[in-house]
Each structure stands twice: as structure tokens, then as C-alpha cells.
C-alpha positions as a Python dict, from the first residue, in 0.01 Angstrom:
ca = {
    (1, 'X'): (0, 0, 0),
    (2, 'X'): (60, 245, -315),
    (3, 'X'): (-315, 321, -320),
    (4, 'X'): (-356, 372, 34),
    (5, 'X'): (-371, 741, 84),
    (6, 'X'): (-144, 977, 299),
    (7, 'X'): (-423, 1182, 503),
    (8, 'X'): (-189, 1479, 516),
    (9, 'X'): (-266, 1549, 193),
    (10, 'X'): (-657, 1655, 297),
    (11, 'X'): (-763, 1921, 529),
    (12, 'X'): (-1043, 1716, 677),
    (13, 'X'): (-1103, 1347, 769),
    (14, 'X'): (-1453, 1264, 818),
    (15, 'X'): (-1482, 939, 979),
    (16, 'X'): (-1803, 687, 1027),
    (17, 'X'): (-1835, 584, 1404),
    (18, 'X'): (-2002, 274, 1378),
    (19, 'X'): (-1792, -11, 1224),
    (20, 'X'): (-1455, 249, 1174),
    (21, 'X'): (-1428, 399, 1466),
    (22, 'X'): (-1654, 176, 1719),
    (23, 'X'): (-1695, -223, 1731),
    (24, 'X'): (-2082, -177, 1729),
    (25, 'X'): (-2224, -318, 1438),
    (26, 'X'): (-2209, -716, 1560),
    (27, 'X'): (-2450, -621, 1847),
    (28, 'X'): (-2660, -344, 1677),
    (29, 'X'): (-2738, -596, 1408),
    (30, 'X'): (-2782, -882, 1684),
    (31, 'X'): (-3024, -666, 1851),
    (32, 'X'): (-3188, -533, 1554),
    (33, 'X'): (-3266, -918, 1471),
    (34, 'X'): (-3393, -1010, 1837),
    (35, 'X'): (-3649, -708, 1833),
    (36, 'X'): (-3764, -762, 1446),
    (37, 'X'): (-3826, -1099, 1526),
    (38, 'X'): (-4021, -1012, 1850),
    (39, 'X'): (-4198, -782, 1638),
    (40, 'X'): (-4262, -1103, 1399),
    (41, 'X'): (-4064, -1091, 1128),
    (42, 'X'): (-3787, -1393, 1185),
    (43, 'X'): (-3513, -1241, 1073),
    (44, 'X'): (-3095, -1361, 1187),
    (45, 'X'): (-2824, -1094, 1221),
    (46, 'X'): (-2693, -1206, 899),
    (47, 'X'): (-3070, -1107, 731),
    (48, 'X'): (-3020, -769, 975),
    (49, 'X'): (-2687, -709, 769),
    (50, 'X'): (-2773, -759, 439),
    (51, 'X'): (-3093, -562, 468),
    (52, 'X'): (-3020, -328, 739),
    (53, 'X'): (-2700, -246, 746),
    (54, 'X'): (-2588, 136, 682),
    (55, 'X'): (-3008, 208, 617),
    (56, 'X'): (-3159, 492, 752),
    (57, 'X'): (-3342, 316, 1054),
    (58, 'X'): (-3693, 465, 985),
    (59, 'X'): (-3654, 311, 623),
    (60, 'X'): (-3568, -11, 799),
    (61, 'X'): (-3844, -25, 1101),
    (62, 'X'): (-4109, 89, 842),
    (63, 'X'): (-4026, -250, 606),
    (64, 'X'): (-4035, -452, 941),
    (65, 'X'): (-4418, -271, 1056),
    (66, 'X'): (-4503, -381, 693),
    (67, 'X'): (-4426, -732, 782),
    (68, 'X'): (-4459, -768, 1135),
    (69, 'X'): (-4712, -672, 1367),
    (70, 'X'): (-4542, -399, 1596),
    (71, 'X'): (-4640, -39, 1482),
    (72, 'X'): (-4304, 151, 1399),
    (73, 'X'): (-4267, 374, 1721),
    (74, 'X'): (-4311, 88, 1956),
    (75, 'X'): (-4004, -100, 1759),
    (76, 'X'): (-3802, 185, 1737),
    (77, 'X'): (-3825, 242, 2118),
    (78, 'X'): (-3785, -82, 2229),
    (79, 'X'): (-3495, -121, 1957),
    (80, 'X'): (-3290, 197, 2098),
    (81, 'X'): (-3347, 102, 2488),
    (82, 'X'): (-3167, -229, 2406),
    (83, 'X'): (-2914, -63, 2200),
    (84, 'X'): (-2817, 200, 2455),
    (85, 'X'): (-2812, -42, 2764),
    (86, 'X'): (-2564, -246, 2560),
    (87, 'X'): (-2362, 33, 2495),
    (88, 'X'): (-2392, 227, 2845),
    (89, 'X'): (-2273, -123, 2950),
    (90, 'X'): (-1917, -126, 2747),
    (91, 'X'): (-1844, -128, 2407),
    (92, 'X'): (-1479, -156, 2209),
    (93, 'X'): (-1285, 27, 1960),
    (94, 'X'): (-1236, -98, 1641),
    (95, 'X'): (-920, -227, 1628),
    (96, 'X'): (-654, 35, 1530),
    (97, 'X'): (-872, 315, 1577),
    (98, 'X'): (-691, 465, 1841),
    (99, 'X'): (-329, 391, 1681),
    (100, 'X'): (-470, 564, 1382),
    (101, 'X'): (-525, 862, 1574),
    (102, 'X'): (-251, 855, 1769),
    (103, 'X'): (-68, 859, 1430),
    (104, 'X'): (-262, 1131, 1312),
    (105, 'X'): (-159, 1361, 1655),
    (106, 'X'): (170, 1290, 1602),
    (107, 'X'): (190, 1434, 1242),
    (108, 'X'): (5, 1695, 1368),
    (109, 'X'): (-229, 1556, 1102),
    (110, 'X'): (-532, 1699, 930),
    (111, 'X'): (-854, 1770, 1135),
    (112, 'X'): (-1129, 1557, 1167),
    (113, 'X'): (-1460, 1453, 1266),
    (114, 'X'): (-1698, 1203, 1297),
    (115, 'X'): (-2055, 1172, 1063),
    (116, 'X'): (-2274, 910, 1134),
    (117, 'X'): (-2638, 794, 1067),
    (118, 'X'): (-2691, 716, 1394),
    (119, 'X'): (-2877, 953, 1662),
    (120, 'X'): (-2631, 1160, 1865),
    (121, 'X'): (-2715, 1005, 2181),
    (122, 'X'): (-2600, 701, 2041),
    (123, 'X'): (-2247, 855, 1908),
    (124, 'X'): (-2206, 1000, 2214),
    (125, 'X'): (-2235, 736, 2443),
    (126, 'X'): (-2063, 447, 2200),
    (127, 'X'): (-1750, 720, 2145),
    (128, 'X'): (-1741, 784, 2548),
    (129, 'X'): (-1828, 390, 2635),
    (130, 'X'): (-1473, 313, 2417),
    (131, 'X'): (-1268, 583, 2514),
    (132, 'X'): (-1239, 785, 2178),
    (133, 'X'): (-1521, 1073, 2238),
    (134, 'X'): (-1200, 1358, 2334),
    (135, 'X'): (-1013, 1234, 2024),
    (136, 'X'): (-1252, 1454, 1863),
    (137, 'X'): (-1243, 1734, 2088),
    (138, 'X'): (-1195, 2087, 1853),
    (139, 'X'): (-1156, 2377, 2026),
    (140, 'X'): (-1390, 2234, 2339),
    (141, 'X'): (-1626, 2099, 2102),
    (142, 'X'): (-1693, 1748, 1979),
    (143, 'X'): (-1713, 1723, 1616),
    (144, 'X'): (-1988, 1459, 1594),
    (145, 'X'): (-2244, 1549, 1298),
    (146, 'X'): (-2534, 1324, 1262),
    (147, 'X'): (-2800, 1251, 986),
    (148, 'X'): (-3046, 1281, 1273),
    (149, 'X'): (-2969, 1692, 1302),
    (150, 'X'): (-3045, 1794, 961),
    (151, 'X'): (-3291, 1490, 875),
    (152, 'X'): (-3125, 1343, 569),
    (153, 'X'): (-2935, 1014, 582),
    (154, 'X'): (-2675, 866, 373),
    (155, 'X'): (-2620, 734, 114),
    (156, 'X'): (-2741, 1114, 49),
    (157, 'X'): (-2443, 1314, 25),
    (158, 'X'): (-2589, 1592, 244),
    (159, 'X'): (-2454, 1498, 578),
    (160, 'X'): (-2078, 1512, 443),
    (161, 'X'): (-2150, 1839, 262),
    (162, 'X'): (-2311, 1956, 588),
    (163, 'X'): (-1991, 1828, 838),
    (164, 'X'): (-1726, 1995, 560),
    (165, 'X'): (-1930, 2334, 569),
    (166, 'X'): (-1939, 2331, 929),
    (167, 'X'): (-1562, 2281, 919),
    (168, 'X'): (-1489, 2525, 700),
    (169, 'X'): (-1341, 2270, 417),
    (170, 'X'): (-1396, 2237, 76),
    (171, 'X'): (-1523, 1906, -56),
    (172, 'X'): (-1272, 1835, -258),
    (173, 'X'): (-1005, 1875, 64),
    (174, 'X'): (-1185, 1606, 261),
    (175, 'X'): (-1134, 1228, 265),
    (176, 'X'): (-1406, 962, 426),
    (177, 'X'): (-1346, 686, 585),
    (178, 'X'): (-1628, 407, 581),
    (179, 'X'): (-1778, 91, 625),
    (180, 'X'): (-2077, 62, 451),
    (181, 'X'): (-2212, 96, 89),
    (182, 'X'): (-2451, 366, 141),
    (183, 'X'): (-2164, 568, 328),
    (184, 'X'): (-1945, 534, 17),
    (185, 'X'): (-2243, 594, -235),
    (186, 'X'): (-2252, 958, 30),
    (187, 'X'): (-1889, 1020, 19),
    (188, 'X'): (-1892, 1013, -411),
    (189, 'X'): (-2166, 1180, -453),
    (190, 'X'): (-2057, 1493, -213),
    (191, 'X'): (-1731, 1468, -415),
    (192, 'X'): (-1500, 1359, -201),
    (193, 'X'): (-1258, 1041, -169),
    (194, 'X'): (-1344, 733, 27),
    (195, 'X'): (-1162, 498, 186),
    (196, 'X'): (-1377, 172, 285),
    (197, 'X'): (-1283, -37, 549),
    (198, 'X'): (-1441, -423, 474),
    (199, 'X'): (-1571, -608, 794),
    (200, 'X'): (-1948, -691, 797),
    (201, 'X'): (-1968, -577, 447),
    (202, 'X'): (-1724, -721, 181),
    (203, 'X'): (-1384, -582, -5),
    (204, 'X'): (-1587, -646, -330),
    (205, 'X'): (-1917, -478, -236),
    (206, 'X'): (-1749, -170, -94),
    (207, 'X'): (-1536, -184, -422),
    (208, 'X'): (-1826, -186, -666),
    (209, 'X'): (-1989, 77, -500),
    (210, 'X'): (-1685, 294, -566),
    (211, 'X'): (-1461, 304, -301),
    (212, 'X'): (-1087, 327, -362),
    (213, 'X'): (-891, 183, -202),
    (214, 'X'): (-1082, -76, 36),
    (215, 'X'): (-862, -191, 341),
    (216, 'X'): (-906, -507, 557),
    (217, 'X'): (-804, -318, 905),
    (218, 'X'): (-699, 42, 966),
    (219, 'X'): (-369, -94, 1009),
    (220, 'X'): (-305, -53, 676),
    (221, 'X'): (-404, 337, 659),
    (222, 'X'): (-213, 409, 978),
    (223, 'X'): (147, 246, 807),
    (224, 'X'): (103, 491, 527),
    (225, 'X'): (85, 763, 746),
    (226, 'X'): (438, 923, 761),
}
């Protein structure tokens, strides 16, 4: 627990939505699958993972036109009707999320924010479909920054840089909290500390690409808190 940081200690914690904060990855990746198959590329949601998985999606549909015989925009279409139905239709927290934050009120904690890859559509109604959206309420405001509002996607660090500017916080005073190896590759490169959280992507992967320290559930980050 020694390495785990105390968040008090930054002025800003930027969190990932999907995988941290929102139980979505299992069926965006199961969906992703189904409609790159259709498209005719077989693919399983253990192929969508490992070659998918924290991409920017235009990156991803392009390799599947490549292969398959859907042209991009019809994929992509088809791809985010599914994935908003399923969320529209319920979606869960990620377990601890909302003790985390809890914590974090209680302290009276740094602020924070959410930056995600993902569309904001798709932030919005994932946050609201799981009962988290007004945990990041500032000042009447959610602070939901996506890649999809200034074009670039992680792992470049400009969406972190961009979320910190719009708060008003140095780099250096903001810690990230993660799931994926292109998010941490985003978080180091806009200088700024990253804690990983290992589910669909390993302890050791998240490791090697330089996050310190990786947790197994946010458990652990909410015990050091206080």
C-alpha cells in the first residue's frame, strides 16, 4: 500500500470512464467483435481486446475495412447504435468507483474530471446509465473532456494537457487514473503520474508501459485515502 498514492497531494484527478469509472469494456469489446465479424473479419472479444482495446476507434474500424468488406462509416454506425442501446439499456459502475468518490467528498478531496477516448454521447449516457454523471458536476458543469472535441486520441498526451488547462492545473499537480496502455503511455508523456487499474489489460502490461503503482481494484486507492 506504500506506493499507492494519497490524492490529496494533487490538485486534479483526471479519471478514464471506461474500465475505471464504468463496467463497459466487457460489452464494448463483445460488441465490437459481433459487428467486425459481421463486417467479415472473425474476430472473439478476446482478439477485440488485444487489438482494440484503448485504440482510437477510427484507427481500429479502418484495420477492420482493410480486412473485411464493410466500408468504415457503415461499421462505425452500426457499431455505435449497438453500443448506445446497450448502454441506454443499463450499465454498472466499476466496482468501488463510487466509494472512491465518496472518499474523495469526504476529504473534501482534490477536483476532478473525467477524459476519455470515447465520443461524449457515449460518456454521457454510460456516466448517467450508472449513476456517477453528478459526481462530476463543477460549478453546474460536467467535467467530461473527450478526444473526440479536440480530435487527438491517446496515447497522445494532448487530451490530458487539454482537461488540466481547462482546469486551470499544472501538469505536474495532476494524477491519472487508467486502464489501458495507451492511457498510461498519455498520462507520461503529458507529465503527469498514473495510476493503472489492471482488469482486461494485465498488472504487467500496464507496468511495462510505465505506470506506478498498478492496483487490482480501486479498493486499494480508496484505503489510502485518509
Amino acid at each position: 500500500m506504500t506506493d499507492v498514492p494519497d490524492l490529496r497531494n494533487y490538485e486534479l484527478v483526471i479519471f478514464d470512464c471506461d474500465g475505471v469509472l464504468v463496467d463497459t469494456e466487457p460489452t464494448t469489446n463483445r460488441l465490437l467483435a459481433e459487428v467486425v465479424t459481421e463486417a467479415g473479419w472473425a474476430v472473439s472479444t478476446d482478439d477485440s481486446i488485444r487489438l482494440f482495446k484503448g485504440r482510437e476507434l477510427i484507427e481500429s474500424v479502418i484495420d477492420v475495412e482493410a480486412v473485411g468488406g464493410w466500408p468504415r462509416l457503415v461499421l462505425l454506425d452500426e457499431f455505435r447504435r449497438r453500443r448506445f442501446a446497450a448502454f441506454v439499456a443499463g450499465c454498472d459502475p466499476i466496482e468501488g468507483a463510487a466509494e472512491l468518490l465518496d472518499r474523495l467528498d469526504a476529504l473534501g478531496a482534490p477536483r476532478r474530471c473525467v477524459a476519455s477516448n470515447g465520443p461524449p454521447k457515449k460518456m454521457h449516457a454510460s456516466l448517467s446509465a450508472c449513476g456517477l454523471l453528478d459526481r462530476f458536476d463543477d460549478g453546474g458543469t460536467p467535467r467530461l473532456f473527450s478526444a473526440y472535441d479536440i480530435e487527438t486520441w491517446k496515447p497522445d498526451p494532448a487530451l490530458f494537457l487539454h482537461a488540466a488547462e481547462v482546469m486551470c492545473v499544472a501538469p505536474n499537480r495532476c494524477v491519472v487514473i487508467e486502464d489501458s496502455v495507451s492511457g498510461v503511455e498519455a498520462a507520461r508523456r503529458a507529465g503527469m503520474p498514473v495510476v493503472a487499474l489492471a482488469g482486461l489489460t494485465d498488472a504487467a502490461t500496464l507496468g511495462s508501459a510505465g505506470a506506478s503503482p498498478v492496483i487490482t481494484a480501486l479498493h486499494e486507492l480508496t484505503a489510502r485515502q485518509g
